[in-house]
N, C-alpha and C positions, 0 to 999 in steps of 0.2 A: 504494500500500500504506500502510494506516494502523496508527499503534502510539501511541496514549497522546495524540491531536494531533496526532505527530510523521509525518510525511510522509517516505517514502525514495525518493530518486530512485538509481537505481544506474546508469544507464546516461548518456554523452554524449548518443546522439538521442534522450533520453525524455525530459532537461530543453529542448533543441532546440524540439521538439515544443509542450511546454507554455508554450514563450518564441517559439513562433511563429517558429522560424528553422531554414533547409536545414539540414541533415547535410551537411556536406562531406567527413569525417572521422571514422570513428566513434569514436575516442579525444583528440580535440579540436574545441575551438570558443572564438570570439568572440563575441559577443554584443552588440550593438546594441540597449540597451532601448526608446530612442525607437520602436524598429520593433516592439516586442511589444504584444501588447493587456494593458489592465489584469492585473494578477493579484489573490487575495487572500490576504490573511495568514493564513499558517499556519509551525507549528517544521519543520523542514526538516534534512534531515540526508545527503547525498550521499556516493557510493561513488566521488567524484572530488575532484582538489585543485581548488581554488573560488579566483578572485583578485577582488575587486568593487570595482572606480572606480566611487564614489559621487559624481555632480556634481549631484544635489540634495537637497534637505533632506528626511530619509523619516520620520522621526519616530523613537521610539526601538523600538528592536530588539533581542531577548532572545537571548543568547548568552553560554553558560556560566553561572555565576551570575552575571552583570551585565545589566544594563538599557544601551543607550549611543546617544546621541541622534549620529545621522551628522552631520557635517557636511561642505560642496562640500569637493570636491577630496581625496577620501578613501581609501587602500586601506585593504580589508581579504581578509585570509588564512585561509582555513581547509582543514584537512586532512580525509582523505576519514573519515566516521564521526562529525564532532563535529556536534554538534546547533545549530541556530541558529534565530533566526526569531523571531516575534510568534504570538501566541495569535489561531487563528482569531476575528474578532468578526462577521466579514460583510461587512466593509468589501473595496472592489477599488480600488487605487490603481495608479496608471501607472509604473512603474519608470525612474529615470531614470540614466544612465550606461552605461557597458561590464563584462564581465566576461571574463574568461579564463578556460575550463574543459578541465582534462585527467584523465584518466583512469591511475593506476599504470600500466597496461599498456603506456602509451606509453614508458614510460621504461623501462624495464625493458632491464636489459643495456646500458646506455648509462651514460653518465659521470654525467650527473646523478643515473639512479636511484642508482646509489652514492652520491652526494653530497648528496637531498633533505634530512637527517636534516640537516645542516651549515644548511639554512634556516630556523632554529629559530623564525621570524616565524607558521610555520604552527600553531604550539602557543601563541602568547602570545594573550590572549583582549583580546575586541574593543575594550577602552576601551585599548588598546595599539597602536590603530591607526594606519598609517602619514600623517601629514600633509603633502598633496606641497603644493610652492611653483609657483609658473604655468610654470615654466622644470622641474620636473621631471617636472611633469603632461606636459608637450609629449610629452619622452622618452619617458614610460610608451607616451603614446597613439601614438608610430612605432613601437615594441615589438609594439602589438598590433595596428598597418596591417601589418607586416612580415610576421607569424604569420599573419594575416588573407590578405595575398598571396600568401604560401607553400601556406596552404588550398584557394583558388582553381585553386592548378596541376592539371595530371593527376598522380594519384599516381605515380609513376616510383619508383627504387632512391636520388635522392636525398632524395625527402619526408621521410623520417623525421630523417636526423639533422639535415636543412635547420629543420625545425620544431621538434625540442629544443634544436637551438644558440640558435634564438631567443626560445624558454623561457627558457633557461638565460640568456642574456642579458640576458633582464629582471629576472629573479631578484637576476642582481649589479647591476642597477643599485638594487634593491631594498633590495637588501644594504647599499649604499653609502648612501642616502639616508635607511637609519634609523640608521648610525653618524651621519649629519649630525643626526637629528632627536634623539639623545642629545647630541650635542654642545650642540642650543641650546637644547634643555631641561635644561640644567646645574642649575638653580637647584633645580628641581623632582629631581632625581639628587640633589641635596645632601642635600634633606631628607627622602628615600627613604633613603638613607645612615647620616643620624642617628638616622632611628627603627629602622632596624637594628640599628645597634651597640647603640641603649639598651636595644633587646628582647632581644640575645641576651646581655648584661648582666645585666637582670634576671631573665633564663632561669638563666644559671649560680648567681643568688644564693639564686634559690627550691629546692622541693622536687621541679620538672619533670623537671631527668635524671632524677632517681630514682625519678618517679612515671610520665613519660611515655616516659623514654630520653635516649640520644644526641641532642644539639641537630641538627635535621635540615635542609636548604634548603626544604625544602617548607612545612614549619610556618612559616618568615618568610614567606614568598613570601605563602601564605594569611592572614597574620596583615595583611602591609601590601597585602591585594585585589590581588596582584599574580600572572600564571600563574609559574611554575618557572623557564619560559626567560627571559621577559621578566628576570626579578629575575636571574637568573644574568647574562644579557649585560651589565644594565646593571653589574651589580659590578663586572665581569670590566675595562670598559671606562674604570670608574670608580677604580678603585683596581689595576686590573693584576694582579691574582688573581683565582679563582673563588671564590664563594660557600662552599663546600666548605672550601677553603683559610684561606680569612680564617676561619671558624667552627674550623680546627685550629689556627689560628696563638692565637689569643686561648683557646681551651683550655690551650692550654701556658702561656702567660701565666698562668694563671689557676692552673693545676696545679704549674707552678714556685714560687708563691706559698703553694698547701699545704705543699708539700714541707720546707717551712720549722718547721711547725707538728709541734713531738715527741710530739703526743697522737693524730697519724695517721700511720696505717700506708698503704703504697703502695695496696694492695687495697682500703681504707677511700676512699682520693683518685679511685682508678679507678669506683669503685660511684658514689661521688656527683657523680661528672663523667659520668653516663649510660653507662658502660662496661660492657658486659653481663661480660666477661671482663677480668682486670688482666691477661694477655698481650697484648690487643688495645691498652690505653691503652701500654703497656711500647714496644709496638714502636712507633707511630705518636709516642711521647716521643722514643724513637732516633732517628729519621728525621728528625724536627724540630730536634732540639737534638746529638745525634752522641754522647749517651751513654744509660744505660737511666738510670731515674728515680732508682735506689740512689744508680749511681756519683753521679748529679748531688749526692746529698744529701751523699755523702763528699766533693765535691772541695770544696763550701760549706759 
């Protein structure tokens, strides 16, 4: 089914099929590229969550608004619906690596579907990608021999949660390795960091609250090419608040400092701090500081 270029694959044995590999499973599969025949480039958009160990160099590939050139040793994450891929040119290239592909339905009613929404890697866009070291590539790849053998069995009563435990498995090890890969991309976190604070700095100083609103996470995230989650984790992990938080903590900061100034009134401070309503800025002042904005002005 075609839409705009964009190609919709909605079923596990229909990508199967076009990747030239059995159905074992019809809400999961492995994928062995070396064994598929060329494909060619086209945007692509699946009704299944997508994981892609990239072990050779594909060139670059359009996903989300980014462009991002793979490199070995590579995850990448997407959830069912997001759009990815290269603009068909005519070209058929040999895919090289593994993929893990499952379908919602598999999960569903199980611990994980509760929990996928917790794996926020599936919303960070592709130049966010996970970069594994030789020693966690290994793990990834027994991850997906395990799933891979669990596939293989006769479907029996224990298939199903024998083959989300080892989803999910991989998932945390996932999880684990891109706390590591914030950790040692520290340096680059720093200076993610500083142009945050400066932009929502010179957010509060301009005319934006009042032209565009409330200082929002999104509008950073967008501002530094960065998805929502991506920017949220790394704050969260970076500074030990949410994104959210740090933008209320430095509001108050910033509103304790009007507060001062006898030519404005509360409702005057609330408006120009993006406040649609001075009840809204009033409470979230409470909550923050343990008085409403008045008392603060009488106790100072």
């Amino acid at each position: 089914m075609e839409n705009q270029d964009i190609k919709i694959i909605n079923s596990v044995s229909e990508y199967n099929k076009m990747m030239n590999h059995e159905t074992l499973h019809p809400l999961v599969s492995i994928i062995d590229f070396s064994k598929s025949n060329p494909i060619s480039q086209y945007r692509r958009s699946y009704g299944f969550y997508t994981v892609f160990l990239k072990d050779v160099m594909c060139g670059d590939m359009y996903y989300g608004k980014n462009n991002y050139d793979y490199q070995e040793g590579t995850l990448v994450f997407i959830a069912p619906g997001q759009v990815y891929g290269m603009s068909n040119d005519g070209t058929y290239v040999q895919p090289g690596g593994y993929a893990l592909i499952f379908h919602p339905d598999l999960i569903k009613g199980t611990n994980l579907g509760k929990n996928i929404k917790d794996y926020s890697f599936f919303s960070y866009d592709v130049h966010e990608a996970l970069h594994l070291s030789e020693k966690e590539r290994e793990i990834i790849l027994e991850c997906f021999k395990n799933i891979r053998l669990e596939l293989e069995q006769s479907i029996d009563k224990h298939s199903k949660s024998l083959i989300v435990n080892n989803i999910e498995l991989f998932l945390n090890y996932c999880m684990r390795f891109y706390d590591r890969q914030f950790i040692t991309r520290d340096h680059v976190n720093q200076g993610v960091i500083g142009k945050f604070e400066n932009l929502l700095n010179d957010y509060l100083k301009s005319d934006k609250p009042k032209n565009i609103g409330f200082p929002m996470v999104n509008y950073f995230a967008e501002q530094l090419n960065l998805s929502a989650n991506y920017f949220g984790d790394l704050i969260k992990k970076e500074l030990g608040v949410s994104a959210q938080e740090f933008i209320h903590n430095k509001l108050i900061d910033v509103a304790k400092e009007e507060i001062y100034n006898p030519s404005k009134s509360i409702s005057q401070i609330s408006y120009d701090l993006g406040f649609k309503y001075p009840q809204h800025f009033t409470r979230l002042f409470k909550a923050k500081v343990g008085v409403s904005p008045s008392e603060y002005k009488t106790l100072n």
